[in-house]
C-alpha positions in Angstrom: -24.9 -21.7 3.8 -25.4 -19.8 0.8 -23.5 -21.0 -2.6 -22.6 -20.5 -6.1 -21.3 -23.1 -8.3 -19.0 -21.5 -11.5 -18.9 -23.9 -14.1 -16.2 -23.1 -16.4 -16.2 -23.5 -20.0 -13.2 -24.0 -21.4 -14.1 -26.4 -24.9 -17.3 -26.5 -27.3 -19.4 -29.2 -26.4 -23.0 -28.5 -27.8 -24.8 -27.8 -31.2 -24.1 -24.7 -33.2 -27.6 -23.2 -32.5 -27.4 -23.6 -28.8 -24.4 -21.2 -27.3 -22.4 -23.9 -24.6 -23.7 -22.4 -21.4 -27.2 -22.5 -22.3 -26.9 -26.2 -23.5 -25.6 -26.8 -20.1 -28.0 -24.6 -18.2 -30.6 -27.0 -20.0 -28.1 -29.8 -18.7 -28.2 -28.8 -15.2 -32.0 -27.9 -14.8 -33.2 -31.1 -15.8 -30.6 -33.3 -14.0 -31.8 -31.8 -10.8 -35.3 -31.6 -11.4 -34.6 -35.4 -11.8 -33.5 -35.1 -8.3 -36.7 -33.5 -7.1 -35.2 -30.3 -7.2 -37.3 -26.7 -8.4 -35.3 -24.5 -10.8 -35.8 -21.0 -11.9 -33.2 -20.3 -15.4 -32.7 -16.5 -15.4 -31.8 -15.6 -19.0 -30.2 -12.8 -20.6 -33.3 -11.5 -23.1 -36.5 -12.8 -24.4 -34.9 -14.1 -27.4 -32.4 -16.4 -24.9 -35.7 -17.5 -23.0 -37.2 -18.9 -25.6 -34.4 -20.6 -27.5 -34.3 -22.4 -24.0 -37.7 -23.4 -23.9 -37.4 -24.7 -27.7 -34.2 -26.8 -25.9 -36.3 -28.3 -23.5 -39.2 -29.4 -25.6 -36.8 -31.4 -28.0 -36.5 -34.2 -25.9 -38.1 -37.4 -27.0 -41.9 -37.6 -26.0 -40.9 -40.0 -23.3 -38.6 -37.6 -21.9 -41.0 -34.9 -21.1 -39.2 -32.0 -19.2 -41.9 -30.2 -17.5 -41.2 -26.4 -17.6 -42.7 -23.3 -18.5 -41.6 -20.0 -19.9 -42.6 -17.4 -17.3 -44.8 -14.5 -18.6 -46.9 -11.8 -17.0 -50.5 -14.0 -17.8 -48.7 -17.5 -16.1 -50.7 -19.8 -13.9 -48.6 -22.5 -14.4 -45.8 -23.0 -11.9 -43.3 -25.4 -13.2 -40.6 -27.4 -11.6 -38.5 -25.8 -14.0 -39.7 -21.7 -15.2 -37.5 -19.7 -17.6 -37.7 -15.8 -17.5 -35.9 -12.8 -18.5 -37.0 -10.5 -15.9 -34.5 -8.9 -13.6 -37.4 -8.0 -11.0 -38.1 -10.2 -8.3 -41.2 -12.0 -9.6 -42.3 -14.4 -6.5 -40.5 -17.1 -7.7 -38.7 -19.1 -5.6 -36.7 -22.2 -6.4 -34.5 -24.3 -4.6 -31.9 -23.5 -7.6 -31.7 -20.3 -9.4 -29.4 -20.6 -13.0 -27.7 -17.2 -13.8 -27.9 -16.7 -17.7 -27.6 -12.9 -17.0 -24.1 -11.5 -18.0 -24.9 -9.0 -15.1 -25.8 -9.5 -11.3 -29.0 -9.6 -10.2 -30.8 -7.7 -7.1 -32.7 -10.9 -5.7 -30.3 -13.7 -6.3 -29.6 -13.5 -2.7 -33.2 -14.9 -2.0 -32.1 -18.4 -3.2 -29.7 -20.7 -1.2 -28.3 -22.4 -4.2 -26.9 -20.4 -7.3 -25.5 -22.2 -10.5 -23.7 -19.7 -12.9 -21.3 -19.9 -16.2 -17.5 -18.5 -17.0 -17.8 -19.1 -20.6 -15.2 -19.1 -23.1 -15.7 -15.8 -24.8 -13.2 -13.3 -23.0 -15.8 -10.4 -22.3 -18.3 -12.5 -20.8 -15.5 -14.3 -18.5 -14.5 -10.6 -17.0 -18.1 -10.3 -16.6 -18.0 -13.7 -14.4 -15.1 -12.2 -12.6 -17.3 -9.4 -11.7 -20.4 -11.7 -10.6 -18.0 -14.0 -8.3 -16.7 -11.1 -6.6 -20.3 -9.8 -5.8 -21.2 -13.5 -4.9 -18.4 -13.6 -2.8 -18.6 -9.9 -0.9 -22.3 -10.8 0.2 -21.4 -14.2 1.6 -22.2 -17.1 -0.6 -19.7 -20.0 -0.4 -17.9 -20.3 -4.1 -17.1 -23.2 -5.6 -15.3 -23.8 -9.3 -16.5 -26.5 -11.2 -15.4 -28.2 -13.7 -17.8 -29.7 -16.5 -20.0 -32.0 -15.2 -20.4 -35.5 -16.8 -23.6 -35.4 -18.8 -25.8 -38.1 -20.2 
């Protein structure tokens, strides 16, 4: 079956550059591509795509996160690929991570759907809006707290 897994944010947890639920999307991608897992991090813009990839590529050198920021001339198929697009790209993950404040037409495609409520009160009704399309198409919801993160 089909789910979606709401992580809420209710505290600040992460650096001042990084907003909390892209520090966690970061979080999330690599501890289940540590799991043998593929990931594809829908984000909001360009801008958010690449302040991602930055994320990622700060790890120490022994901590190499392979991942690549999707664009129209990649050959490169990551376990983990960040884009911006909101079209359908042939890109299928086991996980998709919802960055978009918005739903998207081919998140139905995946089987496993991580998204964010964060703290800031627009984007939570914008959430609220997401979870009841999530829910009216069929994927099982869950709520989940912050996860534990080393």
């Amino acid at each position: 079956m089909k789910k979606v897994t709401f992580y809420l944010i209710e505290k600040i947890f992460s650096e001042v550059k990084f907003k909390n639920h892209e520090w966690l999307a970061c979080q999330l991608a690599v501890e289940n591509w540590r799991i043998d897992k593929s990931i594809l991090i829908i984000c909001e813009d360009k801008i958010q795509a690449e302040r991602l990839d930055k994320m990622l590529w700060e790890n120490e050198p022994y901590q190499f996160i392979p991942h690549n920021l999707v664009r129209n001339d990649s050959y490169y198929i990551a376990p983990i690929e960040i884009s911006w697009s909101t079209k359908e790209n042939n890109i299928i993950k086991d996980i998709l991570i919802n960055l978009k404040s918005t739903f998207i037409d081919f998140i139905p495609l995946f089987n496993e759907v991580i998204d964010f409520v964060p703290i800031d009160e627009h984007l939570k009704q914008l959430a609220r809006k997401r979870y009841k399309i999530y829910r009216n198409i069929g994927f099982n919801l869950i709520i989940a707290k912050l996860p534990t993160i080393k």
